[in-house]
N, C-alpha and C positions, 0 to 999 in steps of 0.2 A: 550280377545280371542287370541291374536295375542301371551300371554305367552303361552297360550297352546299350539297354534301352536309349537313353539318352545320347549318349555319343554319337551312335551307328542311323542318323534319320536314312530313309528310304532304303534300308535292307530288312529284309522278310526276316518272320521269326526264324525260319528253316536257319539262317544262315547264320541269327544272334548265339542260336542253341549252337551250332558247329562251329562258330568263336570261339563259345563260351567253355567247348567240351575240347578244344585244343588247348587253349590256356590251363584249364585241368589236366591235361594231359603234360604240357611240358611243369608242371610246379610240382607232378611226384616228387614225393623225397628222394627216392632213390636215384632219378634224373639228376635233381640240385645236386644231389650227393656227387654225381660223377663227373657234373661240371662245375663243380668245387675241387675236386680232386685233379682233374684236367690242367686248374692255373698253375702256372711254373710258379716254385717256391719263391725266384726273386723277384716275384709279381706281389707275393703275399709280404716279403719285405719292406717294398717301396711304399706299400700302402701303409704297412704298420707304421713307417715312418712319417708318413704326413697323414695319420689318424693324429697320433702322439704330437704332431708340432700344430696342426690345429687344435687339438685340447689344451695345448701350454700357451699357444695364442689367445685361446678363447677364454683362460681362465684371468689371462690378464686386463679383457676390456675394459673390466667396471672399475679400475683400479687408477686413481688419478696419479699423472706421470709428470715427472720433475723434468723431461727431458725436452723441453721446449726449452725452455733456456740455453743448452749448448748449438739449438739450430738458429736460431737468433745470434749468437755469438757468430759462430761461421760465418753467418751470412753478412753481421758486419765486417770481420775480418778481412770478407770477400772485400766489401763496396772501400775500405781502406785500402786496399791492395791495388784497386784499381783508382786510384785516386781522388775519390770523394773523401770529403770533410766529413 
Protein backbone atom coordinates (compact mmCIF):
# COMPACT_ATOMS: atom_id res chain seq x y z
CA UNK A 1 0.00 0.00 0.00
CA UNK A 2 2.75 2.33 0.97
CA UNK A 3 3.71 2.08 -3.32
CA UNK A 4 0.38 3.35 -3.86
CA UNK A 5 0.64 5.94 -1.51
CA UNK A 6 3.34 7.04 -3.47
CA UNK A 7 2.81 6.37 -6.99
CA UNK A 8 -1.00 7.19 -7.15
CA UNK A 9 -0.60 11.41 -6.19
CA UNK A 10 -4.11 13.08 -6.39
CA UNK A 11 -6.36 9.85 -5.93
CA UNK A 12 -8.37 9.61 -2.87
CA UNK A 13 -7.88 6.92 -0.25
CA UNK A 14 -11.25 5.39 -1.49
CA UNK A 15 -9.70 4.61 -4.56
CA UNK A 16 -5.90 3.51 -3.16
CA UNK A 17 -8.05 0.87 -0.98
CA UNK A 18 -10.03 -0.32 -4.40
CA UNK A 19 -6.48 -0.56 -6.19
CA UNK A 20 -5.14 -2.07 -3.64
CA UNK A 21 -8.23 -4.71 -2.98
CA UNK A 22 -8.18 -5.54 -6.90
CA UNK A 23 -4.58 -6.43 -7.11
CA UNK A 24 -5.55 -8.83 -4.10
CA UNK A 25 -8.06 -10.01 -5.83
CA UNK A 26 -6.29 -10.94 -9.03
CA UNK A 27 -2.66 -12.54 -6.97
CA UNK A 28 -5.20 -15.42 -5.44
CA UNK A 29 -3.50 -18.45 -5.90
CA UNK A 30 -5.98 -20.04 -7.26
CA UNK A 31 -6.37 -17.20 -10.10
CA UNK A 32 -2.30 -17.55 -10.76
CA UNK A 33 -3.06 -21.23 -10.60
CA UNK A 34 -5.47 -20.92 -13.66
CA UNK A 35 -3.57 -18.51 -15.47
CA UNK A 36 -0.50 -20.65 -15.18
CA UNK A 37 -2.36 -23.52 -16.38
CA UNK A 38 -4.05 -21.44 -19.31
CA UNK A 39 -0.15 -20.99 -21.08
CA UNK A 40 0.02 -23.37 -23.98
CA UNK A 41 2.68 -25.96 -23.22
CA UNK A 42 5.05 -24.66 -26.24
CA UNK A 43 4.86 -21.27 -24.33
CA UNK A 44 6.28 -23.12 -21.28
CA UNK A 45 8.92 -24.60 -23.84
CA UNK A 46 10.28 -21.65 -25.32
CA UNK A 47 10.76 -20.16 -22.19
CA UNK A 48 12.56 -23.16 -20.59
CA UNK A 49 14.58 -22.60 -23.40
CA UNK A 50 15.89 -19.26 -23.24
CA UNK A 51 15.85 -19.58 -19.13
CA UNK A 52 18.49 -22.38 -19.86
CA UNK A 53 20.60 -20.33 -22.50
CA UNK A 54 20.61 -17.28 -20.30
CA UNK A 55 21.85 -19.21 -17.39
CA UNK A 56 24.73 -20.84 -19.73
CA UNK A 57 25.29 -17.38 -20.98
CA UNK A 58 25.38 -15.83 -17.84
CA UNK A 59 27.62 -18.38 -16.31
CA UNK A 60 30.12 -17.59 -18.72
CA UNK A 61 30.64 -13.57 -18.15
CA UNK A 62 33.32 -13.67 -15.58
CA UNK A 63 35.26 -16.00 -17.37
CA UNK A 64 38.12 -14.57 -19.52
CA UNK A 65 37.85 -15.70 -23.31
CA UNK A 66 40.58 -16.49 -25.69
CA UNK A 67 38.33 -15.71 -28.61
CA UNK A 68 39.48 -12.26 -29.41
CA UNK A 69 42.21 -13.46 -31.37
CA UNK A 70 40.25 -15.27 -34.10
CA UNK A 71 38.27 -11.92 -34.65
CA UNK A 72 41.33 -9.93 -35.13
CA UNK A 73 42.48 -12.68 -37.34
CA UNK A 74 39.19 -12.39 -39.69
CA UNK A 75 39.32 -9.00 -39.64
CA UNK A 76 42.82 -9.01 -40.95
CA UNK A 77 42.14 -11.60 -43.42
CA UNK A 78 39.25 -9.38 -44.45
CA UNK A 79 41.54 -5.99 -44.97
CA UNK A 80 44.16 -8.48 -47.01
CA UNK A 81 41.50 -9.56 -49.15
CA UNK A 82 40.70 -6.39 -49.98
CA UNK A 83 43.91 -5.26 -50.82
CA UNK A 84 45.64 -3.54 -47.91
CA UNK A 85 49.29 -4.29 -46.83
Amino acid sequence: MACLARCAVGISDEERVTMFSEWQARLQPERVRATLRAVHPDTWAALGVMVAALLLRLNHLDVPSDEYDEGVYTASLRSLASGHA
